[in-house]
Each structure stands twice: as C-alpha cells, then as structure tokens.
N, C-alpha and C positions, 0 to 999 in steps of 0.2 A: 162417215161420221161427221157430224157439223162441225164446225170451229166453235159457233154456239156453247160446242157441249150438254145438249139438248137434257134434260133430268125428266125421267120418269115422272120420279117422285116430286111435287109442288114440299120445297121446306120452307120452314115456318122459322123466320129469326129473330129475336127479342131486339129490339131497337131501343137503344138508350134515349133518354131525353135529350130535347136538342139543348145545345147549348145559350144559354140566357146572357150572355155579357152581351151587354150593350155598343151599339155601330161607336167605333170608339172617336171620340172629337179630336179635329185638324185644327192646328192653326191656320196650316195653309195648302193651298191647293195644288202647292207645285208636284210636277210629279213629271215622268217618265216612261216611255217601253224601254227598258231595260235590255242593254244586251252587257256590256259590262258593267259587276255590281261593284267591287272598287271606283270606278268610278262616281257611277250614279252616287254613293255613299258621299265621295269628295263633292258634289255638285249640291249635295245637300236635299232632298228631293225628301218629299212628304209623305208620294203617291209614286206606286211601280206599278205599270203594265207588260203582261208574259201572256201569250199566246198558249192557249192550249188543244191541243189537238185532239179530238174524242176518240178519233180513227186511230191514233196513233198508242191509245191506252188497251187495246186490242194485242194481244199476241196473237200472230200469227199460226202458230202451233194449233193443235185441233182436241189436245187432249187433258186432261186434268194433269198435271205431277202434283208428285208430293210436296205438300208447303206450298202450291202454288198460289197467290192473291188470285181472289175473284170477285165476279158483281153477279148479285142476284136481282132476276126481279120479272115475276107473272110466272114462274115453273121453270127456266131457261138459266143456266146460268155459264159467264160468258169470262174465260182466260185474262187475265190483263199484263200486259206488257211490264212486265218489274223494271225492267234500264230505263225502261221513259219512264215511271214513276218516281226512280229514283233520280234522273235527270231534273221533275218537277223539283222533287225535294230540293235541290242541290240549290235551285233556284229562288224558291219561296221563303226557305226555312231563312238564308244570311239574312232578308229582306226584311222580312217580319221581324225577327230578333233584332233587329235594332230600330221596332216602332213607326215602320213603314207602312202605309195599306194597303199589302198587296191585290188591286182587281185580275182576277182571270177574266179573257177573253176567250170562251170558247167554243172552238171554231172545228172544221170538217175538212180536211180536204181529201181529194181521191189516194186511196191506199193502192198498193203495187198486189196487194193481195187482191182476187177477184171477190172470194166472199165476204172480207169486211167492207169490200165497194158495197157488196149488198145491203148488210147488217147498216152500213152508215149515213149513206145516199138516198133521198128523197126517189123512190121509183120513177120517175118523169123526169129527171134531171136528164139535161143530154150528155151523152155519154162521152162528149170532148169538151165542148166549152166550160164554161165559169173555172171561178181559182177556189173560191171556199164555197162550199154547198149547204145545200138546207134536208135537215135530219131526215133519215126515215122512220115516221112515227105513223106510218099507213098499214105496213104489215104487221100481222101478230109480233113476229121472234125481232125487227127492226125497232118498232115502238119497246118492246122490252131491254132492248138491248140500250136505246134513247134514256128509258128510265134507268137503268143500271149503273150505267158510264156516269151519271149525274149525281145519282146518289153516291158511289165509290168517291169522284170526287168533293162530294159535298163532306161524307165522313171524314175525308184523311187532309183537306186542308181547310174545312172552314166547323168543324163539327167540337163537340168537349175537346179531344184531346189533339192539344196543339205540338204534338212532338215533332212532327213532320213540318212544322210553319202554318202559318193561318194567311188566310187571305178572305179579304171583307167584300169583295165585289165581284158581282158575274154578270159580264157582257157574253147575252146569248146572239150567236152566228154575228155578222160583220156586212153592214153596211146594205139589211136586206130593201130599200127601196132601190137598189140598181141589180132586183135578182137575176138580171141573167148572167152576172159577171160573179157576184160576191154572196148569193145565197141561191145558189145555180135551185130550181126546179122545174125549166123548164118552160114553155110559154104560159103566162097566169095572168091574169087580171087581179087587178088591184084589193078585191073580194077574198080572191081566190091565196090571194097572199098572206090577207090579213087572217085569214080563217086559219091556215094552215101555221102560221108565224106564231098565234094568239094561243095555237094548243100545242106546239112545241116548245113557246117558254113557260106556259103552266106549267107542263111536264117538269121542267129546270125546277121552276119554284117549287113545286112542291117536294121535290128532292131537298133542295136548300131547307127549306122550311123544317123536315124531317130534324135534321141536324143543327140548326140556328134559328133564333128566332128572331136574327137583327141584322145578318150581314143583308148587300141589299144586292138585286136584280136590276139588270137596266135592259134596254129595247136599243138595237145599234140603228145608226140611221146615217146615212153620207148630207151633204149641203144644199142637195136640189128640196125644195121647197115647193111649192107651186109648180115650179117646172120639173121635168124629170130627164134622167142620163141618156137616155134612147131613143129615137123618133119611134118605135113600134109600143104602143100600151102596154103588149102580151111581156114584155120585155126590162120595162125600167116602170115606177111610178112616183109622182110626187110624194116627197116625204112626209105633207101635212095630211093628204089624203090616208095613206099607208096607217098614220098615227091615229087618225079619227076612227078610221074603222077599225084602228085595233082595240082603242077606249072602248066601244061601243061593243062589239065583240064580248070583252072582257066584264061589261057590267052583266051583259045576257047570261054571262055562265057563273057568274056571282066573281064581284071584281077583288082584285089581289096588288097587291103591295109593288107592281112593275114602277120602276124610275128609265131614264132616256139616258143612254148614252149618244152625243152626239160628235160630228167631224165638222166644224165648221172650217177648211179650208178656205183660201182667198177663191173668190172665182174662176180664175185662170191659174191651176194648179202649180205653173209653171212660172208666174208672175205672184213675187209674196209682198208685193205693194198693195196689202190683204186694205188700207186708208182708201185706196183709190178703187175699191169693187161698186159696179152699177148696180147696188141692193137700194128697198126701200124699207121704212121703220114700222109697217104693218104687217099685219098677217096675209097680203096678197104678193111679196116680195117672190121673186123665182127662185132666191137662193136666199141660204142664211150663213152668212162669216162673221168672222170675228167684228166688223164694221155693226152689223146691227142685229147682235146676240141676244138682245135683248126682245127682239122676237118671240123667242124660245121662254124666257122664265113667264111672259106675259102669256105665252099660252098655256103653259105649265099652270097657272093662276087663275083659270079658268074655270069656271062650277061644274063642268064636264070629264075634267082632268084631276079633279080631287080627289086624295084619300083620306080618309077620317077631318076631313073639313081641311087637310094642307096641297100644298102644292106637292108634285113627284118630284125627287130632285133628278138634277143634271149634272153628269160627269163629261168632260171632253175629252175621250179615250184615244184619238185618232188626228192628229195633224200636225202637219210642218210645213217649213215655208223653204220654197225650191233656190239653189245657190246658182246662179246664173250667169252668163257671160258679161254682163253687165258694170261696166268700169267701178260701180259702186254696190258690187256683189254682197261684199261682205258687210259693210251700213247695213243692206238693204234686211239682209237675212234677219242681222240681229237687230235691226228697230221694228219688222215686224212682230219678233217676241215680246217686245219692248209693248207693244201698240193693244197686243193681246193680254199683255200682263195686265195693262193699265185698264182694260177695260173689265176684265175679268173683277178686278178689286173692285169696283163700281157696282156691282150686282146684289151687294148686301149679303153674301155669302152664300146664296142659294145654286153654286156650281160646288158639287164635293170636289176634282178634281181636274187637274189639268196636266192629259199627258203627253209628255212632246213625241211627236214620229218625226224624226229616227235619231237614234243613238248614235251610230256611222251612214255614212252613204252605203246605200247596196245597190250592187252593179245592176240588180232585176226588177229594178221598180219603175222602168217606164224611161229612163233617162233624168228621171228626179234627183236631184242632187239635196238632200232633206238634213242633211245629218247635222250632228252639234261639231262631228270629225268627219273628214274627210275618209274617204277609204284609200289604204295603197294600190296603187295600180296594177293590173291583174290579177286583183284577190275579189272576192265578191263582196265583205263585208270589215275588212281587215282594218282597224283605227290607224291612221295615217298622221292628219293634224286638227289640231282645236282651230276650231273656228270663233270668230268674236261672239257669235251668238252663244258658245257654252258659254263667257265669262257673262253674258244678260243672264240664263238661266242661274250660275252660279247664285248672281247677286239677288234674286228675285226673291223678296220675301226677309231681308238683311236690309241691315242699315246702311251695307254699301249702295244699295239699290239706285237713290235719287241722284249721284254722283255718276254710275255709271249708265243710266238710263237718258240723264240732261242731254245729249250731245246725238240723240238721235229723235227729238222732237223735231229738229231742221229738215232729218229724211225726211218725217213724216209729214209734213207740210204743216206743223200744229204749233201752236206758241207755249201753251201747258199743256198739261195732260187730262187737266178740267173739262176741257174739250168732248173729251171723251165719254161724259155723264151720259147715260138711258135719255133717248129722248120719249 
C-alpha cells in the first residue's frame, strides 16, 4: 500500500473562501531567521523567517488512522506528519501574535524515508548531491502530492482561520539559480530551469491564492547576476537570465502576482567588507550585494517585470556577514549591517523585508561564522555570546540607531551615510 494512501474514490471538498485581509503594512523591514523567539522578540524585529520542510510534512506511516490530518488533491490523498505541524505551530503562532510577518521559506530536502524521496524530489535530481531540491511536479501522484502539501500549508497558516498563526510570505525552494546545489534537478539548462521553476511556483500560488488573496509569493534567487556559481551551464545559471525567462515563461501562461526574494551576500562570502565588493551600478554587473542593490528595484521597475502597471516587490530572506579572524572582526561584522541597513532605508520602501542569516553560528555552514551569537563550542547551533552586530540590529529602526551606527562609518571607509544614495 502507498504511503500516498492512494483513494479509489476522487472526493470532492467545499473550500471556504480565501481569506481577504489585506498584506498587512511595516513600518520597517527589520526582520530575522529565527531560531530563538525570546530573543528575536527582545531584538525587536518586524519580519521572521522559518524554513519549512514539505518532505517533512509527510508522515512516514503508510496508512490512514483515526483523526488523522491530511492533504488532498487530484484523487490521492497523503498522511501529514502532526509533530512537525505542531512543531510549525509552536513556531509561527508566538510570532504572529505579537504582529510579526511571519515569511515561510519552503524548501525540500531528501527524507530518510525512500518513498517520500519519491513523492518530493524532482525525478532527475541526483540521487547524492545538492542540500535542498526542486519539487516533484512531473509524476501524476508527486505533482499531486506538490499541490497538496501547499495547500495544507496555505490553509492552516496563511488561510481565514488564524488559530494556528499566520504567516504573510512564501519563499518557494532556495536559491534556485545555483541548482545543482540548492534546488538539486539535476543537469538543466537555464530554459529547462525556468520552465520547470515557473510551474512549480504556479503550483504554490495557486494553493495560496485558494486561501488568501493578499499574502505574497516570491521567487528565491542567490547573488550571481550575470555571472553564475559553477563553471558548467548544465549546473549553475545567471540569476538575471533565470528571472527573464521566468517573466516571460509566466506572461505565456497568463502572468501571476510572483515578487523576488533575493540574497544579496558580499561577494566573497567569507569577507563582509560587503563597501569594498568589485560590483557595477547596471544591469551587466556579475553579482548583486548589498553595494549596489539597487540593481534589483531598477529592474523590478521595468515594463517586462510589471504587475498591474507596479513593480514586484523584494524581500532579502537570506544573508549575513561572516566573523573572521581578522583583528577587527567584530567592527567589521556589525558595520556591515550597519552598511546594509543604511542602504536598505535609501530604496523608498520598495524592499518588504530584511532577514538576517544567522541567529547563532552553525557549526555546518561551510565554516561561516554568520551569527548575531556565537555558538558554544561542540554544539552545532547552541547561543554562546552576542556579538556587536546584535546590539546594530537591536538598534536598527530606533532612535538609538544614529548613536550606535556613527562609529562604524570609519570601518566603512564613508564619511555619512548619504554616500550611500542609489546611484
């Protein structure tokens, strides 16, 4: 018997109207990936990013119980994992209840289970490499199961009834212009990406859509520009390419309401002297960081890129600046936030949000040291000490701000922060 839980019978179930309140207004865009939420609460944050796992919404188990949650959808209908729901909850609900915008980010990774490997994974993904993968929306029971997982989640944290928390944003899969790493399917061409990318977040949206008519959708994208993460095509592609053909993609099948979430890291992941990256201030630049972001709204502003005559917006769901051996570590860290804040405010409001990576150091990120805390040593993720960069984010968006932000103009090699204007 399937894990699926395969149904004879196609049922037929009344779907309430989606919900109508309105994408609700920030003052500001600070925000966060959250791993502890007393904290994030104390740090004062706007905006919360939570990773969510689709594979992971899946019980294992193969059979219906009694009272058990499920997702329907095309005649199939498929078990869902209650402790990691209830883990979402645990998560979303403190968040939301105290007027936070929770975005989900949600993502794939390979399951210890072999069938939900099936049910979740892109058929052509190789069956070792990449970290988070791209849907499988090619088989009958995998595309249904694509639609299922999306709507479940679209009803129980973004739909009318917000008992569970609510969360306004969906970042679909992570960082797919570098897919052989971060939206694994496999070798593809930049066509082949866009095609396949462009009807897997349909899929999302129109689940959303089902249950909201306001929260919003974005398209994840890393920093290469122009240039891409891997010398093989089949492998990595430019992120402006990736975007164009997905615009275009999407007017073909009658266009939909996608916004961009983007990672503008420094160029050198490793170096968060993000002032001093080799970018330029057009649309031919190789990468896009926080130096000349403005890239991004100017193409977003584009007659190609419009919805109802506006621009898409932009959330920054994905970055931070690495702590380094470097005598002047901790300046460094926190006047890059500093550097990104100030240019962030410069943009006329057209970024929803900005979320810091990482909350702690994690011992499995590469050797990156990203955090606002330090991790303790031989833990993987365990808060250890503040670093000067939480007391920038602290202040960011507060009246302490200009006081505690003055004193790292000097890292940045800048005299104001005027400097900083869109060129």
């Amino acid at each position: 018997m399937r894990l699926a839980c395969l149904m004879v019978m196609v049922t037929v179930f009344a779907v309430a109207k989606p919900d109508e309140t309105p994408f609700p207004a920030s003052s500001s865009p600070k925000g966060l990936q959250v791993q502890m939420i007393p904290d994030a609460l104390e740090l004062g944050i706007h905006h919360a990013g939570l990773n969510l796992g689709l594979h992971a919404l899946l019980a294992p188990h193969r059979d219906i119980k009694p009272g058990q949650l499920t997702a329907v959808a095309d005649g199939f209908t498929f078990c869902i994992n209650e402790k990691y729901v209830a883990a979402m909850d645990r998560q979303i609900k403190p968040l939301s209840d105290q007027g936070i915008n929770v975005t989900l980010i949600l993502i794939t990774y390979r399951s210890p289970d072999e069938h939900i490997r099936e049910l979740t994974i892109h058929p052509k993904a190789d069956p070792i490499k990449g970290t988070t993968m791209a849907a499988n929306t090619i088989t009958p029971e995998g595309r249904a199961c694509y639609k299922a997982l999306t709507s479940f989640v679209a009803q129980r944290w973004s739909g009318v009834d917000g008992s569970h928390g609510r969360a306004w944003g969906w970042v679909i899969s992570n960082e797919v212009n570098s897919h052989h790493e971060w939206h694994q399917m496999g070798p593809a061409s930049v066509e082949e990406v866009a095609l396949q990318y462009e009807d897997q977040t349909r899929l999302a949206w129109e689940s959303l859509r089902r249950h909201s008519k306001h929260a919003r959708l974005y398209l994840s994208l890393e920093h290469h520009w122009t240039a891409k993460n891997h010398p093989d095509p089949l492998l990595s592609c430019p992120g402006r390419s990736l975007l164009e053909r997905f615009a275009q993609r999407a007017r073909e099948r009658g266009d939909f309401d996608w916004n961009l979430a983007f990672h503008p890291y420094p160029t050198n992941l490793r170096d968060p002297r993000t002032w001093l990256d080799k970018v330029t201030f057009d649309d031919d630049t190789p990468k896009v960081t926080f130096k000349n972001l403005e890239v991004l709204t100017k193409k977003l502003a584009t007659p190609e890129f419009l919805y109802a005559g506006k621009p898409r917006r932009l959330s920054l769901t994905e970055q931070g600046f690495n702590f380094t051996q470097r005598p002047d570590a901790r300046a460094e860290q926190a006047a890059a936030y500093a550097y990104a804040w100030e240019k962030i405010t410069r943009l006329n409001g057209a970024i929803d949000s900005f979320l810091y990576h990482r909350h702690v150091d994690h011992a499995k990120e590469g050797g990156l040291l990203l955090g606002l805390w330090s991790n303790k040593e031989g833990t993987i993720a365990e808060p250890n000490q503040k670093r000067p960069i939480w007391f920038a984010l602290k202040a960011a968006g507060t009246p302490e701000w200009d006081t505690v932000a003055a004193p790292y103009l000097q890292t940045c090699g800048l005299k104001n922060w005027d400097e900083l204007s869109p060129h």
